[in-house]
N, C-alpha and C positions, 0 to 999 in steps of 0.2 A: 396289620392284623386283619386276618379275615373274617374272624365270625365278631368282635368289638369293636365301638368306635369312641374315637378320644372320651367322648362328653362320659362315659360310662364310669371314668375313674377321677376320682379325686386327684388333682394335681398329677397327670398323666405323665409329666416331662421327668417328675420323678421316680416313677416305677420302673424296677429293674427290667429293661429287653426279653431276656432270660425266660423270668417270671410270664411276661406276655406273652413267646411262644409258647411256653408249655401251655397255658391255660387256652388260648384256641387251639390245641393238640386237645386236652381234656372234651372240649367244646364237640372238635372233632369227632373223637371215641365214641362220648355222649351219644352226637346224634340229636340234640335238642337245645333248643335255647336255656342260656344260663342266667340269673341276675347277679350283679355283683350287688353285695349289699352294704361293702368296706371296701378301701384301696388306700391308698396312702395317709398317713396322720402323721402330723406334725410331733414331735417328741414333744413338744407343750399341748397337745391334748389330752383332755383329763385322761384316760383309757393308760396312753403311753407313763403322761407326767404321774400316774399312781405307782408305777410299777420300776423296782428298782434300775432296772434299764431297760428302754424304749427298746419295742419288738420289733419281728418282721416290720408291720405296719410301715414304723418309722422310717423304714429302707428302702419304702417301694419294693420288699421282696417277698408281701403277702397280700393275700386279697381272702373274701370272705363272699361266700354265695347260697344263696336262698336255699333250702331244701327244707320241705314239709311235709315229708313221708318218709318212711322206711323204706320204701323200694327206691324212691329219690336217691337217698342217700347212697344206699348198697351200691348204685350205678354209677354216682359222681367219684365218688370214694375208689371204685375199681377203678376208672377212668382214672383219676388222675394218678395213679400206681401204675397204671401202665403207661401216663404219660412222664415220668418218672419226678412226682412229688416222691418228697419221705417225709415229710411234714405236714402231717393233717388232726384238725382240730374237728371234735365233731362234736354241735349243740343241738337236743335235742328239743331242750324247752324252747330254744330261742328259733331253732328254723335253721342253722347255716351252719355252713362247711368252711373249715377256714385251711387254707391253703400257701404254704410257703416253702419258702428255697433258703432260709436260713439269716443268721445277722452274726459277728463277732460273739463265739463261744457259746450258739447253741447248737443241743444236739442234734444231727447230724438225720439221725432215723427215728421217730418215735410216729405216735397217733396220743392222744388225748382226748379227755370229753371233758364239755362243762357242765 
C-alpha cells in the first residue's frame, strides 16, 4: 500500500487485497490524508454479533473513515465512486464514511445514511 500502513487496520492479514487497492486509489483522487476509523471485526463483536449476518466488517471487505464536514464528505464519497466503490455508508452525526466491496448477498450498488 502506498498512502497506509499495516498498524492502521485492525487485523490487516484479514482485509480483502481488493479493498486495500481501492482505498489508496480513493487516497489517491483525495489528494489528502484519510483516518480509518473501523477495519476488520470479528463476527463476535457486538456491532457484527447484533446483526443477523455479520457485514463487510467481518470480511475484511469494509473499512470506515473519519469525515467531519460536508465538503469532506462530498470529496471522499466522489473519490471513492470514481475509484469504483458501490457501497457507501454515510454518518453524519458520527463523522464517517463507511466503504465496502460487498459479503454473500448484499447489494451490489446502493449509498445509505445512518
Amino acid at each position: 500500500m502506498k498512502y497506509f500502513n499495516e498498524s492502521e487496520f485492525t487485523n490487516f492479514k484479514k482485509m480483502d487485497k481488493k479493498l486495500l487497492a481501492m482505498l489508496d486509489h480513493v487516497r489517491e483522487l483525495y489528494g489528502h490524508p484519510i483516518k480509518i476509523t473501523s477495519s476488520y471485526r470479528s463476527p463476535e463483536h457486538p456491532i457484527e454479533a447484533a446483526k443477523k449476518q455479520p457485514g463487510e466488517h467481518a470480511y475484511g471487505a469494509a473499512v470506515d473513515i473519519l469525515s467531519d464536514s460536508g465538503r469532506k464528505t462530498f470529496r471522499l464519497v466522489k473519490a471513492a465512486i470514481e475509484a469504483g466503490f458501490t457501497r457507501i455508508g454515510i454518518s453524519r452525526k458520527k463523522g464517517f464514511i463507511h466503504l465496502g466491496i460487498g459479503y454473500p448477498d448484499a447489494p451490489e450498488k446502493t449509498i445509505w445514511t445512518y
